[in-house]
C-alpha positions as CSV (number, residue, x, y, z in Angstrom):
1,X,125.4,115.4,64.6
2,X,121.9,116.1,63.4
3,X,120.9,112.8,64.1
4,X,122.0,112.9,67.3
5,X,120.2,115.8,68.4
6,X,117.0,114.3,66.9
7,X,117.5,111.4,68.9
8,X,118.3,113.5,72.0
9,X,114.8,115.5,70.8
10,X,112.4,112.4,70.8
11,X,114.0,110.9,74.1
12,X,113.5,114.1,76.2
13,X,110.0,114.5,74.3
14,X,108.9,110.7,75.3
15,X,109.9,111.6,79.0
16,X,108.1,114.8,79.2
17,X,104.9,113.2,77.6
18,X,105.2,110.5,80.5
19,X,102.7,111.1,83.5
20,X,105.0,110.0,86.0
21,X,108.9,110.2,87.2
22,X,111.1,107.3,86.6
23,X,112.9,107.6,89.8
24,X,112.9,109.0,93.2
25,X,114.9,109.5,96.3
26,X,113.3,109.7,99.5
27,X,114.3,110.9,102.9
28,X,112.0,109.1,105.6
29,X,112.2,109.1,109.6
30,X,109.4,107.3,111.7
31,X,108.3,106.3,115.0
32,X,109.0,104.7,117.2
33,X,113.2,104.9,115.8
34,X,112.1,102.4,113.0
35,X,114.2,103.8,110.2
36,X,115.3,107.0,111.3
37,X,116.7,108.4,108.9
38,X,116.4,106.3,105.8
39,X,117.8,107.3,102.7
40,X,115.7,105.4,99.4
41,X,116.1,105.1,95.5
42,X,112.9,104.0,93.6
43,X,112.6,103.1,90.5
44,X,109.4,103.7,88.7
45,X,108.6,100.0,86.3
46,X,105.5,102.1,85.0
47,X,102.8,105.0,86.9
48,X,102.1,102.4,89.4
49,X,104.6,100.1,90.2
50,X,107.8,100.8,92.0
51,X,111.2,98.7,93.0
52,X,114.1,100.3,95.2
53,X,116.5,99.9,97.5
54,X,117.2,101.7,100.8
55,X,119.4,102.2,103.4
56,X,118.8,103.3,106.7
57,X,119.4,103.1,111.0
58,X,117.6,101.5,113.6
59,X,118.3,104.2,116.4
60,X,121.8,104.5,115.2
61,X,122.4,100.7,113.4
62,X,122.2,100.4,110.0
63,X,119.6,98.2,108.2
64,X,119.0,97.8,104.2
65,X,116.0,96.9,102.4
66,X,114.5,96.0,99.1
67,X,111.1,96.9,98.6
68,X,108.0,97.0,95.9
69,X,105.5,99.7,95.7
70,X,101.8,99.5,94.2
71,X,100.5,103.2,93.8
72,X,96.6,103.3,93.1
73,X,96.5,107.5,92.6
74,X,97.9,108.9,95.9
75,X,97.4,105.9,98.1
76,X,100.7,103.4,98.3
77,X,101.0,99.9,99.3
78,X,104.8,98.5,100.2
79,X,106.2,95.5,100.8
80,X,109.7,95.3,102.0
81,X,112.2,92.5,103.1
82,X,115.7,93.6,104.9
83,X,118.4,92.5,107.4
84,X,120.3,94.1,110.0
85,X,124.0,93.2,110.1
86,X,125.9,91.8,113.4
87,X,128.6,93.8,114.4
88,X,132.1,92.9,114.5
89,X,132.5,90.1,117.0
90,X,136.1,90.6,117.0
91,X,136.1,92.7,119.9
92,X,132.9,91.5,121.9
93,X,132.5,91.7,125.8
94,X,129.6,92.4,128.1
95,X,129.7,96.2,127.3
96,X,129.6,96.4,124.3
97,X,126.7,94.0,123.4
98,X,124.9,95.9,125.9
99,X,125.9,98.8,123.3
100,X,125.1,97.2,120.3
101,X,121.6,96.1,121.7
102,X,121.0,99.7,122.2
103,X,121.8,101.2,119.3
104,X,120.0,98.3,117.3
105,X,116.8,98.4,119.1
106,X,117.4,94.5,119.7
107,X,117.1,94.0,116.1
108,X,120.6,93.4,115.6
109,X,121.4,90.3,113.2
110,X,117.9,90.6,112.3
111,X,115.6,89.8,108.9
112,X,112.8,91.5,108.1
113,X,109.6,91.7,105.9
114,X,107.2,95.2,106.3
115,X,104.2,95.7,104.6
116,X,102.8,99.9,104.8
117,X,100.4,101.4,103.9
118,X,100.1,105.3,102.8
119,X,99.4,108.2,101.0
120,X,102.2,109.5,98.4
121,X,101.4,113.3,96.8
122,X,103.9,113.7,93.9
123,X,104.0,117.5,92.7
124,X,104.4,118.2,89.2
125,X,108.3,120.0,89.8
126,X,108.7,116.2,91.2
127,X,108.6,117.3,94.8
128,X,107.8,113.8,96.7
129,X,105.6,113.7,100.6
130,X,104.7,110.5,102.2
131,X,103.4,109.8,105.2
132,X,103.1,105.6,105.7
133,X,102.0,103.4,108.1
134,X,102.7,99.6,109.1
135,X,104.7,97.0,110.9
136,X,107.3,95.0,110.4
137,X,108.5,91.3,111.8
138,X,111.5,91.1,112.6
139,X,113.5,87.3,113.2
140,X,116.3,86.7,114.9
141,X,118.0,83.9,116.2
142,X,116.2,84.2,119.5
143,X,112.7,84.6,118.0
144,X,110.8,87.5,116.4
145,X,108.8,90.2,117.5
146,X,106.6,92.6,115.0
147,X,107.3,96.4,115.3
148,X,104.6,98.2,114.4
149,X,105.4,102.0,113.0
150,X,104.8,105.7,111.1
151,X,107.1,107.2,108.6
152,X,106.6,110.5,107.6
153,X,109.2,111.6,104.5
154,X,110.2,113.7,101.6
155,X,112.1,113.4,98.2
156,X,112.4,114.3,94.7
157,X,111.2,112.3,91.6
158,X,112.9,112.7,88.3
């Protein structure tokens, strides 16, 4: 048992001594309905290089992303790829992809690679605000088109 808490002891005392939180999650909404809300994991590689995953809506459809993160102090630089699933074609008439269209922001069936740019402060009690700029290009079946946009978000790192 001894040894156990002096394991416990050193692993808690190479965390604290870290300058930086090994992972995150984030909360993020933008304009102009790119990602609103998206929900994110990060995990910190080392103080300035980040992989996660996230999750989010285009308007109201869902879209999921991968993304790396170079931090240089407070200033971040992202570069994501994603898709936006089809919806069920089971039950498709006119109205309904007139729906979906909607609620996807024509980005439905969708991949997509977005590079940002930002600033990322990171309290000491691991609060998390960022507020990130960029665009995205979105392609599609009939084409693409790039969607430029602002996030603004919040989170906790851990």
């Amino acid at each position: 048992m001894k040894r156990v808490i002096v394991i416990l002891m050193i692993l808690t005392a190479l965390a604290a001594a870290e300058d930086f939180k090994r992972h995150a999650f984030t909360v993020s909404g933008g304009i102009p309905g790119f990602l609103i809300p998206e929900l994110a994991y990060e995990y910190s590689i080392d103080a300035s290089n980040k992989i996660g995953i996230s999750a989010g809506s285009i308007v109201l459809w869902p879209e999921y992303r991968l993304s790396y993160t170079r931090m240089m102090r407070s200033f971040e630089l992202m570069g994501s790829i994603g898709h936006v699933p089809t919806a069920d074609s089971s039950d498709s008439n006119f109205l309904s992809d007139i729906f979906e269209e909607i609620l996807s922001g024509g980005t439905e069936g969708c991949t997509f690679v977005s590079a940002t740019g930002g600033y990322r402060f990171t309290a000491d009690m691991g609060f998390i605000f960022r507020a990130a700029a960029g665009g995205a290009v979105f392609v599609g079946d009939d084409g693409s088109a790039v969607v430029p946009f602002v996030q603004l978000g919040i989170g906790f790192g851990f």
